[in-house]
C-alpha atoms as an extended CHARMM CRD file, in Angstrom:
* protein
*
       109  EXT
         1         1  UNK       CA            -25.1650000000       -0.7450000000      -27.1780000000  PROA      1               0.0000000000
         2         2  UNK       CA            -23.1340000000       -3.0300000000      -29.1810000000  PROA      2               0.0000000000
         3         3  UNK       CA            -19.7670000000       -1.2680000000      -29.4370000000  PROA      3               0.0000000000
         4         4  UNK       CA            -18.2510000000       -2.4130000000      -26.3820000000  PROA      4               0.0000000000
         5         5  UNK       CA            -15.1540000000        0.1170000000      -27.3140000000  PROA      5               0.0000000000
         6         6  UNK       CA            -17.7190000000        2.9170000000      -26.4390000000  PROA      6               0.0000000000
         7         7  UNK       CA            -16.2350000000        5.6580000000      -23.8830000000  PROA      7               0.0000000000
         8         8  UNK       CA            -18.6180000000        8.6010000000      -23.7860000000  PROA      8               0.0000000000
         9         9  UNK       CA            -21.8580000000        8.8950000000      -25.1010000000  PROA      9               0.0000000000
        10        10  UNK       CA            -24.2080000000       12.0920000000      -25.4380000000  PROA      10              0.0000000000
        11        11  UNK       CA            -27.0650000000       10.0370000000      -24.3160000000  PROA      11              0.0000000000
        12        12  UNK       CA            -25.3940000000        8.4680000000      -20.9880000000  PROA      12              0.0000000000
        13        13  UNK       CA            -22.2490000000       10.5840000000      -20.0350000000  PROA      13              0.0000000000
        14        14  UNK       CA            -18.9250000000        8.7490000000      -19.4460000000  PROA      14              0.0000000000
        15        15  UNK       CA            -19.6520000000        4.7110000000      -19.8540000000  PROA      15              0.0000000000
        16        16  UNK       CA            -17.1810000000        2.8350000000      -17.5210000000  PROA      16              0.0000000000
        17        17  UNK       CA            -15.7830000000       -0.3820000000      -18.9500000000  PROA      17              0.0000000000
        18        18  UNK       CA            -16.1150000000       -3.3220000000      -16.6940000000  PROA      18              0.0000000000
        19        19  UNK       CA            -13.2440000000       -4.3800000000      -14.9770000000  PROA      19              0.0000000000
        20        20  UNK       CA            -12.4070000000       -7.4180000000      -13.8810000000  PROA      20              0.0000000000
        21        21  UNK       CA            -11.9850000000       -8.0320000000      -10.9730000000  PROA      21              0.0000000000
        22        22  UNK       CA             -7.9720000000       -8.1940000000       -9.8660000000  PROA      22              0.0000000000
        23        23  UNK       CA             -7.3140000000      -10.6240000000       -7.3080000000  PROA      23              0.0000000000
        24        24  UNK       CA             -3.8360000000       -9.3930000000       -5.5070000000  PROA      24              0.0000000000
        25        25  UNK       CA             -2.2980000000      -12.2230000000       -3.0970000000  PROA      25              0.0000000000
        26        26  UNK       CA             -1.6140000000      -10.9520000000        0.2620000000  PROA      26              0.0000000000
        27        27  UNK       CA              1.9190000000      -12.1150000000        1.7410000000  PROA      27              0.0000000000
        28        28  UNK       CA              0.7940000000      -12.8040000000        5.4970000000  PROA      28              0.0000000000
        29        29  UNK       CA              3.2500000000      -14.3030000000        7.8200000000  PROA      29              0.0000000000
        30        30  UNK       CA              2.7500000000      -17.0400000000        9.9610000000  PROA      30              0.0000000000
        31        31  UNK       CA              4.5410000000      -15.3320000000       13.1200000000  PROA      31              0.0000000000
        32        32  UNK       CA              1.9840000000      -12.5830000000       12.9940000000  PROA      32              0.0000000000
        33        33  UNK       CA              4.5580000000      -10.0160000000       12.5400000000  PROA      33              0.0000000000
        34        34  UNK       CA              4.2900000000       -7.3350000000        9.6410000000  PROA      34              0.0000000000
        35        35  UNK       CA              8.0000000000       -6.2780000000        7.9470000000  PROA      35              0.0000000000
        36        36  UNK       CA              9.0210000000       -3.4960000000        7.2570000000  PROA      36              0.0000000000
        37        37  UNK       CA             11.3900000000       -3.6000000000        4.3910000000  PROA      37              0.0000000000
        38        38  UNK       CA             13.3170000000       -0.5260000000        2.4140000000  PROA      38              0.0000000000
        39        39  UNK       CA             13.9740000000       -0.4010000000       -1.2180000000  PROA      39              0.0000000000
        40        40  UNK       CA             15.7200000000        1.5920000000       -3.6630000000  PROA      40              0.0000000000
        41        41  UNK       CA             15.6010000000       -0.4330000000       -6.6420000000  PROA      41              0.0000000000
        42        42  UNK       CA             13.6370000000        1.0020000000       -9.7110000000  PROA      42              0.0000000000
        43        43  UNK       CA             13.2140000000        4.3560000000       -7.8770000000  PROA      43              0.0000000000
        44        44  UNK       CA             16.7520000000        5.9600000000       -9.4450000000  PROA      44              0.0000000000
        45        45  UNK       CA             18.8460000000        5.7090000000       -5.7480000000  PROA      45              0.0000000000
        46        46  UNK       CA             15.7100000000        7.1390000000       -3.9970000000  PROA      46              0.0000000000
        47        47  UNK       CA             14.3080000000        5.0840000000       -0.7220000000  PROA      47              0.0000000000
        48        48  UNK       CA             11.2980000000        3.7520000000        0.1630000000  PROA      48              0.0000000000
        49        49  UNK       CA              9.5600000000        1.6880000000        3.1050000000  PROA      49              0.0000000000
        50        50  UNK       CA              7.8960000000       -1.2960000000        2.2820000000  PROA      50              0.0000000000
        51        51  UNK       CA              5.3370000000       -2.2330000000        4.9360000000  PROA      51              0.0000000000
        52        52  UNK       CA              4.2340000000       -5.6230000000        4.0500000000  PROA      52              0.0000000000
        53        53  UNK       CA              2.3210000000       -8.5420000000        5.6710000000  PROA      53              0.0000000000
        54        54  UNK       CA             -0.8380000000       -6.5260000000        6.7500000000  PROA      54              0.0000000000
        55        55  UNK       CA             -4.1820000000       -8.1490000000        6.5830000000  PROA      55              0.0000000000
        56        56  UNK       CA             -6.8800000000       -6.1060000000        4.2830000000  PROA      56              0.0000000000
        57        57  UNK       CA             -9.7920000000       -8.0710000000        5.7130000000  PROA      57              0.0000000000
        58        58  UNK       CA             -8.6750000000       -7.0480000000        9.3630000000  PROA      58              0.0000000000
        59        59  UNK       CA             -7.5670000000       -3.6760000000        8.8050000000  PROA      59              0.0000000000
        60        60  UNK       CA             -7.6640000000       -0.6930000000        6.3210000000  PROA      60              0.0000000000
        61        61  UNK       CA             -4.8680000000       -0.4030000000        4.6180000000  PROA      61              0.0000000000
        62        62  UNK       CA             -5.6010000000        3.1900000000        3.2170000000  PROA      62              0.0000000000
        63        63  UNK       CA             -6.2670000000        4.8930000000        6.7600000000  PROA      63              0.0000000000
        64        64  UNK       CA             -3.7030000000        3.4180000000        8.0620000000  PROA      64              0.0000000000
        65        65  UNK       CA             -1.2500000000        4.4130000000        5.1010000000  PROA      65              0.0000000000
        66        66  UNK       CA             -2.9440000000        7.9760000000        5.2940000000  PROA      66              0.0000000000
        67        67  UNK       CA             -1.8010000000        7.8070000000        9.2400000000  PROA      67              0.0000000000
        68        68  UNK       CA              1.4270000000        6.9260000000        8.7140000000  PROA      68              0.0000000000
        69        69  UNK       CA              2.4130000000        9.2550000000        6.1360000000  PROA      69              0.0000000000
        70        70  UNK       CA              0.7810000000       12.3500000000        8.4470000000  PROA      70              0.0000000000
        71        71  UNK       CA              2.9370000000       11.3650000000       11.4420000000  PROA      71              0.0000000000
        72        72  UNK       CA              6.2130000000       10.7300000000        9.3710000000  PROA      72              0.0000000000
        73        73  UNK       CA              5.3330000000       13.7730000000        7.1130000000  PROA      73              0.0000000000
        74        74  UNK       CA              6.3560000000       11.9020000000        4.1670000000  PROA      74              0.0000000000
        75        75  UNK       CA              4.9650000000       11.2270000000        1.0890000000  PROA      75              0.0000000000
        76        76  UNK       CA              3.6830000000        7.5980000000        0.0360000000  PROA      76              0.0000000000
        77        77  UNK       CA              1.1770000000        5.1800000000       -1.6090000000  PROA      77              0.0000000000
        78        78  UNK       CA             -0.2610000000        1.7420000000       -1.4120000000  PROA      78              0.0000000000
        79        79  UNK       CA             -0.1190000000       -0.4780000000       -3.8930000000  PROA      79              0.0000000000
        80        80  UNK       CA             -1.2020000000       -4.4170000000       -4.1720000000  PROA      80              0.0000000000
        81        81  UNK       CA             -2.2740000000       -4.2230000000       -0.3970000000  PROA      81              0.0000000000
        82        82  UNK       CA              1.6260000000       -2.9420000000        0.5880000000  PROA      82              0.0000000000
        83        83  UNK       CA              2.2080000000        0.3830000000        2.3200000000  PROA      83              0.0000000000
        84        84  UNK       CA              4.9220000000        2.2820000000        0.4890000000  PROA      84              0.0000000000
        85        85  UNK       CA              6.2910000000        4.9970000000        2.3490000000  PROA      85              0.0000000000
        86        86  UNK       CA              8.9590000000        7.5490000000        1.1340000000  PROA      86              0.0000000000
        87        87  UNK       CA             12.2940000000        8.2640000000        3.1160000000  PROA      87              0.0000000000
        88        88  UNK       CA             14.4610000000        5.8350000000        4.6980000000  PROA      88              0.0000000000
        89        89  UNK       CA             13.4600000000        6.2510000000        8.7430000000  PROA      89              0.0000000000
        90        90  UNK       CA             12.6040000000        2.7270000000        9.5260000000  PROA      90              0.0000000000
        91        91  UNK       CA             12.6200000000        3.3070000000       13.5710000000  PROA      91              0.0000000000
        92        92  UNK       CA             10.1360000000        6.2440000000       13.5160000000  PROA      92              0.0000000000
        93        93  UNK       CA              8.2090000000        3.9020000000       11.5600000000  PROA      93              0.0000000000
        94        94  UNK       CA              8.3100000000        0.6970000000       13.4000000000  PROA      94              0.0000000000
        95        95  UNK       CA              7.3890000000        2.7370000000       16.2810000000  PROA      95              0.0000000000
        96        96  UNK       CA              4.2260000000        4.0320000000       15.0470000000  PROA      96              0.0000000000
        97        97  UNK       CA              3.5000000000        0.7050000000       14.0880000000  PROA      97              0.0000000000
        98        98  UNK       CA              3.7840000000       -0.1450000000       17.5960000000  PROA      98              0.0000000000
        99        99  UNK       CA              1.8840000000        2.1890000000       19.1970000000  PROA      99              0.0000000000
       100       100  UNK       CA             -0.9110000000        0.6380000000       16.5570000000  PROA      100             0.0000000000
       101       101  UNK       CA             -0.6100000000       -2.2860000000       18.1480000000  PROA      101             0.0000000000
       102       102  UNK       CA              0.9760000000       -4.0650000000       15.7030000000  PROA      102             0.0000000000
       103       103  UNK       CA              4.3180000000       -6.5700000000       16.1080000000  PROA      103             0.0000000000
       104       104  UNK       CA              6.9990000000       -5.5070000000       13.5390000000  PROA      104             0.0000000000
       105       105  UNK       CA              9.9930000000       -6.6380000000       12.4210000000  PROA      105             0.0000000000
       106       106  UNK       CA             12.8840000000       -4.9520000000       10.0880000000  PROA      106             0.0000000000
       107       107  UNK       CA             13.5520000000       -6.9790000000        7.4320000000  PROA      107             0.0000000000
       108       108  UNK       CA             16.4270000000       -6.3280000000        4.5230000000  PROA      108             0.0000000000
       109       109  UNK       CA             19.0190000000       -3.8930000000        3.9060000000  PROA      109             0.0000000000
């Protein structure tokens, strides 16, 4: 195979491309606390939670983002190793983050 611009082949199925591999940086903080931060810019006036400081190598970040968003019933992603959370109820939040044992602080508007 030397067209390396090859996608799908009759003979192997779908070819994935090799990525490489993306590095993200993780903002820890040296108090130990995670944030919790909202933000509305780029999202046309709509809120969302930023939960940042989390460590990936201690925890998983996608079960705990799929918790989250069950017991708020909202909507939300992660991206770059930061839970994004639709809606703008910070308390219910920091609370569940809490009762996860974790220490959180509001941070921003």
């Amino acid at each position: 195979m030397q067209d390396s611009n090859l996608v799908y082949s009759t003979d192997f199925g779908r070819i994935e491309q090799e990525k490489e591999a993306k590095t993200v940086e993780v903002k820890l903080f040296k108090d130990g606390f995670i944030r919790i931060e909202r933000q509305t810019k780029g999202r046309k006036g709509k809120g969302v939670m930023l939960v940042i400081g989390i460590d990936p190598e201690k925890y998983d970040i996608k079960k705990l983002a799929k918790t989250i968003k069950s017991k708020m019933g909202q909507g939300g992603a992660v991206k770059d190793n930061v839970i994004e959370i639709q809606g703008d109820d910070r308390e219910k939040l920091k609370s569940i983050l809490e009762n996860s044992n974790f220490k959180v602080k509001l941070a921003g508007g």
